[in-house]
LUMPA-642926 format. One line per 8 residues: number of its first residue (from 1); their letters; for each residue x, y, z of C-alpha. Coordinates in steps of 0.1 Angstrom, whole numbers, plus 2048, in hexadecimal, padded with zeros to 3 digits. Last residue first. Layout:
BEGIN
NUM = A = X Y Z  ...
//
This chain:
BEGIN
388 = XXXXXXXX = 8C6 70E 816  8D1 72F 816  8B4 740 812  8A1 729 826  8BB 72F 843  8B6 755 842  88E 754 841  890 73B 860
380 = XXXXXXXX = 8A7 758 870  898 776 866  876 764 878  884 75C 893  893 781 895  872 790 88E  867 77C 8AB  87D 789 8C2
372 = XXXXXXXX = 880 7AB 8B4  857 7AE 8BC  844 7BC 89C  836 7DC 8A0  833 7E5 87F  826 7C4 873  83C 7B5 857  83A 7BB 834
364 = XXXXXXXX = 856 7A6 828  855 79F 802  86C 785 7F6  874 78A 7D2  867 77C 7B0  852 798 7A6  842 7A0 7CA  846 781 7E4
356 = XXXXXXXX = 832 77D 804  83E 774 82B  830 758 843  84A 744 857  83F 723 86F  858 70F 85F  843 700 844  83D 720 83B
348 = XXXXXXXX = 861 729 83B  86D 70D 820  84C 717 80C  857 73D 80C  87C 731 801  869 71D 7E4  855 73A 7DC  875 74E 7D6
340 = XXXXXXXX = 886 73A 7BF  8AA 734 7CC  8C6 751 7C6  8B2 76E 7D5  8A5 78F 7D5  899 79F 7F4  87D 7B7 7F7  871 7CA 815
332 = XXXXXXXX = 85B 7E2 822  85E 7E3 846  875 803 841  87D 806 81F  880 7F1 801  89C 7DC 7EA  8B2 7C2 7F8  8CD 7B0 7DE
324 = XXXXXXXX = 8DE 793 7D3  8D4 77C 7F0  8DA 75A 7EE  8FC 756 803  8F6 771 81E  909 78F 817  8EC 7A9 824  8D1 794 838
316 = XXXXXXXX = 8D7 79B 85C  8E0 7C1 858  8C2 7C1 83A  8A9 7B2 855  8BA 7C9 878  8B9 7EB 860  894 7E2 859  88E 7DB 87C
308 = XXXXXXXX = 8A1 7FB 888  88B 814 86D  86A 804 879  878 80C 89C  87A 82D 895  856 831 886  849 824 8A7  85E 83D 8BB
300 = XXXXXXXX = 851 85A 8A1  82D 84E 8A4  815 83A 893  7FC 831 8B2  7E4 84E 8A8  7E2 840 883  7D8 81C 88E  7BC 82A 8A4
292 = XXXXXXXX = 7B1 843 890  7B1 825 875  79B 811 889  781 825 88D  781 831 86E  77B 80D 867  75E 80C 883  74E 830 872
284 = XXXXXXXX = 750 82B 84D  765 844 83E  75D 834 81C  740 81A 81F  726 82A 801  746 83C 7ED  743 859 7DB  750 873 7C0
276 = XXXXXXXX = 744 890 7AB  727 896 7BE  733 8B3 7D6  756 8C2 7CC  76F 8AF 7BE  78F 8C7 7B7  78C 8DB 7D8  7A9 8CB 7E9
268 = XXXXXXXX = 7BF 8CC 7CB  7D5 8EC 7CE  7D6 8EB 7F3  7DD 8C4 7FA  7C8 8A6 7F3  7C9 884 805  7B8 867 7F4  7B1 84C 811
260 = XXXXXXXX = 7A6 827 813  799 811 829  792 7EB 82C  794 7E2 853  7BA 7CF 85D  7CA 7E9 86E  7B8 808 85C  7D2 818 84C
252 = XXXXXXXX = 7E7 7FB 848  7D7 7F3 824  7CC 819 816  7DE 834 806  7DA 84F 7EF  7F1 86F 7EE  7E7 88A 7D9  7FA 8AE 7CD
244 = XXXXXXXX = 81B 89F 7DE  833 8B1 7EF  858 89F 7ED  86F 899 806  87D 87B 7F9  876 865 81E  856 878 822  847 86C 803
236 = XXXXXXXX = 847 848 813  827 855 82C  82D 855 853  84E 84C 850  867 82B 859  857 819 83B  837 80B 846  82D 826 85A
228 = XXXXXXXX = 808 82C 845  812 829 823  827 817 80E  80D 7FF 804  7F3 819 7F9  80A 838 7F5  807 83F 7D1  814 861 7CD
220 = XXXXXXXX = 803 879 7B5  813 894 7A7  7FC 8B1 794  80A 8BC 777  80B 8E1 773  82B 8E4 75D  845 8EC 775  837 8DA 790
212 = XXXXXXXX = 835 8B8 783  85E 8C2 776  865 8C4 79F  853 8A6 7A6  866 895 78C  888 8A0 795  87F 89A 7B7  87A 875 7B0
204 = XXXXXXXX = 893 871 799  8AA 87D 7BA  89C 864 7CD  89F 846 7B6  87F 831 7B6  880 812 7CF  878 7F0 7C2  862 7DA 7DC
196 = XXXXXXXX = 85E 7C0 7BF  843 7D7 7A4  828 7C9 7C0  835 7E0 7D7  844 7FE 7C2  859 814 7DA  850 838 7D2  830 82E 7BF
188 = XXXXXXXX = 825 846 7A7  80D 85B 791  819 878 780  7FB 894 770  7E5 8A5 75D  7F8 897 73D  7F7 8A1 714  811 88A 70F
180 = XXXXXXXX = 82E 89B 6FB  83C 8B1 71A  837 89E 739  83E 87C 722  861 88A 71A  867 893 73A  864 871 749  873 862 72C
172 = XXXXXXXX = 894 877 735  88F 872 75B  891 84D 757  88E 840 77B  870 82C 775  862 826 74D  84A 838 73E  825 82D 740
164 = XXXXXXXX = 80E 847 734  7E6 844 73C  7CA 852 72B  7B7 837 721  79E 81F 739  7A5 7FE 72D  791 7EC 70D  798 7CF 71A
156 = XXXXXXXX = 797 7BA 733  7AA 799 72E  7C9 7AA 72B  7E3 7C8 73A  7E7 7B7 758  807 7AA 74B  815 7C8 73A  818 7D8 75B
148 = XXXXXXXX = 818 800 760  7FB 7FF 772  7E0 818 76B  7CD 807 754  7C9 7F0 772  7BF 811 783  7A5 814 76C  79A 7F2 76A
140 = XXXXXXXX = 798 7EB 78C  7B5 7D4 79B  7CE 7EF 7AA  7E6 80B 7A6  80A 7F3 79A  829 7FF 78B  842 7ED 77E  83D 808 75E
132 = XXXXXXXX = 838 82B 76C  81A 842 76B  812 85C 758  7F0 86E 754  7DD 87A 736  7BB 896 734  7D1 8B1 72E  7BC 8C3 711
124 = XXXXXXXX = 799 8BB 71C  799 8D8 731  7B8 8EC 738  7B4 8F8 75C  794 8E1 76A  79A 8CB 755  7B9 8BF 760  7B0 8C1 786
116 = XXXXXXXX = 78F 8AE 77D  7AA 894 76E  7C1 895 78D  7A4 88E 7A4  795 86E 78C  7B5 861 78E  7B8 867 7B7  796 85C 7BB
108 = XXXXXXXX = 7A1 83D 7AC  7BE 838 7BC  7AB 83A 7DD  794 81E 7CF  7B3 80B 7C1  7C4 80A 7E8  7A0 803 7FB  781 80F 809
100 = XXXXXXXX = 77A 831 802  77F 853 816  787 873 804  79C 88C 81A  7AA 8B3 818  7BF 8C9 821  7E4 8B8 822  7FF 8BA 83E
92 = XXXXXXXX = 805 89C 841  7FC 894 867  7E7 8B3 86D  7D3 8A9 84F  7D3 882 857  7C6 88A 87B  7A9 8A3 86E  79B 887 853
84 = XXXXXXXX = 7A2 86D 871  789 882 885  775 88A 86A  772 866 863  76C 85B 885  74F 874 891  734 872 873  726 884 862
76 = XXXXXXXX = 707 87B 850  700 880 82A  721 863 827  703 845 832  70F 83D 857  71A 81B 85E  724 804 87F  719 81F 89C
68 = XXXXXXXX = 71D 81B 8C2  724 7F6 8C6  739 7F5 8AA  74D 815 8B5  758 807 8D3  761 7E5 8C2  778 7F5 8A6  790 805 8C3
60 = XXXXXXXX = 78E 7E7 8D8  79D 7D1 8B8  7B7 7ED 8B7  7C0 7EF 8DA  7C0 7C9 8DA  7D2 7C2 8B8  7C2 7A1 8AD  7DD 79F 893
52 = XXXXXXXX = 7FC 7B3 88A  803 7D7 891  7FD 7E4 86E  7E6 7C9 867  7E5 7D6 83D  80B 7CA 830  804 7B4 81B  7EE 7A2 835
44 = XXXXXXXX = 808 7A6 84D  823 799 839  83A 78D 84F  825 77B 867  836 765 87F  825 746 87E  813 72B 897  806 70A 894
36 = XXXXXXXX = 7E4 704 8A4  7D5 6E8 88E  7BF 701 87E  7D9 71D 879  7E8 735 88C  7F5 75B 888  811 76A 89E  81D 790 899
28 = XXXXXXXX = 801 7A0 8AB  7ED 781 8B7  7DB 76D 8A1  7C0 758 893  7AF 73F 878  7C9 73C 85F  7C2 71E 84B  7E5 717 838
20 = XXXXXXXX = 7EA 706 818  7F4 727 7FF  7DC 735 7EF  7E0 741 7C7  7C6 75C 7C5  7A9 759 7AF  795 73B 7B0  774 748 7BA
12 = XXXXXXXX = 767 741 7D9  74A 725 7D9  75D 705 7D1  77D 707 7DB  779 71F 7FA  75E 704 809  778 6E3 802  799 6FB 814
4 = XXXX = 77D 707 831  777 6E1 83C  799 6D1 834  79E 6BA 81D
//
């Protein structure tokens, strides 16, 4: 057995399912493993090197700033962070930023946000928060509790109350819950990743944005996966023209640096004031760094192309025999299939193919910038195992 394969096995802790590949570098697109083999990445590290691997203006980007400074404690400023703080505000339009480290830290801050918001105007009284079933916030125990999945619902109880899961697209149960649930706020994912790369309705989602409104509920869009370019806009929201209360987001912020964001807008930027939240490494210089570097590069000619790759996979894929159905925007795909979905994913591994699946679907995640040659090779092995 190999060298890294024997030391994972017996000192990391067996918790993820990996599959039987060493990846040891990359270019962009193109990873390789110990014997030199190369892939074409299509799930990016779900979806977190936002222009692939070893990025050179990226990589150069992080270096620069780790030979000038590698931490600050947060009672410093500190030039990257307010930069990026100033960058994602003129980008979104929203006041205010809380820096942390990943997806569920962000979500956190956003729960704990919406709560203080709650208080703040009604005290105890509308302490709850909806959120929708197939959903998924993260691995802590609060945002776990958050998740709208039976499944990780065990082995670590009691979970944080004060969470309503109704179901997606059901306007009707939606607005029930707003008025019979005592609730601060709406908590969702627009397309929900781990939920199988399912899309929410866009008119349910204005309805519900527009009933959040109506009765002082705060709306809170889950932008972790979605976030960041990876489906044709800046931020999913965008794409159902909606005006969130809080955004969070994280994964391709940073290019491949553990980062997260909670984004507030006019009525909540004031919520947490000082010592009522922090985070020792969030807005840490060298992955601010990074992320100023990955968010400056997001433009509207990237974003278009993001939109043509994603019409070029579901062009190419549509009415192929095994697929019954592609879900997802931009480069954030899902495509049901005939065959079992980790044994098409095996077929392209083998063939030099990486992508992920969410709830029994292929998951592509591809780098944004992804070369159409090689996402073409790729579309193409990915094609034949389907059918095969």
């Amino acid at each position: 057995m190999h060298a890294i394969k024997e030391m994972d096995q017996a000192y990391i802790l067996n918790t993820y399912h990996r599959l039987d590949v060493v990846i040891v570098s990359g270019q962009g697109a193109e990873v390789y493993d110990e014997t030199g083999k190369r892939y074409i990445d299509l799930g990016s590290g779900v979806a977190v090197n936002t222009f692939g691997a070893a990025d050179k203006e990226w990589a150069d980007a992080v270096c620069r700033q780790a030979r000038k400074l590698q931490h600050a404690s947060n009672y410093y400023f500190t030039g990257p962070q307010s930069e990026l703080a100033a960058m994602l505000c003129a980008r979104t339009g929203m006041k205010g930023v809380f820096f942390s480290n990943s997806g569920a830290e962000s979500n956190e801050c956003a729960i704990k946000a919406a709560r203080k918001y709650g208080n703040d105007r009604y005290g105890i009284a509308r302490p709850n928060i909806i959120t929708l079933k197939n959903s998924f916030h993260g691995r802590t125990i609060t945002t776990l509790s958050a998740t709208g999945q039976e499944e990780f619902h065990q082995h670590f109880m009691p979970f944080t109350p004060g969470f309503v899961h109704v179901e997606p697209d059901d306007i009707g149960e939606m607005e029930q819950a707003m008025d019979e649930s005592d609730c601060c706020a709406v908590m969702m994912e627009l397309i929900q990743g781990e939920g199988g790369v399912r899309a929410l309705d866009y008119a349910y989602v204005r309805e519900v944005a527009r009933m959040a409104e109506q009765r002082d509920m705060l709306l809170v869009i889950d932008e972790v996966q979605t976030g960041n370019g990876r489906t044709g806009e800046l931020y999913c929201y965008k794409h159902y023209g909606i005006w969130p209360d809080i955004v969070s987001t994280a994964k391709g912020l940073a290019g491949g640096l553990p980062f997260g964001a909670t984004l507030f807008n006019e009525k909540t930027r004031h919520v947490l004031g000082e010592g009522l939240h922090g985070s020792t490494f969030g807005g840490n210089p060298v992955s601010a760094a990074g992320a100023l570097n990955v968010l400056s590069r997001i433009d509207d000619a990237l974003l278009a192309g993001v939109g043509e790759k994603s019409a070029y996979i579901r062009e190419t894929l549509t009415g192929v025999k095994g697929v019954r159905g592609i879900s997802g925007l931009g480069l954030m795909l899902g495509i049901e299939t005939g065959r079992d979905a980790g044994d098409i994913l095996a077929g392209c591994l083998k063939r030099g193919v990486l992508a992920l699946t969410a709830k029994g679907r292929i998951r592509l995640l591809p780098p944004l910038n992804i070369p159409q040659a090689l996402l073409a090779e790729a579309i193409t092995i990915l094609k034949e195992e389907i059918e095969a």
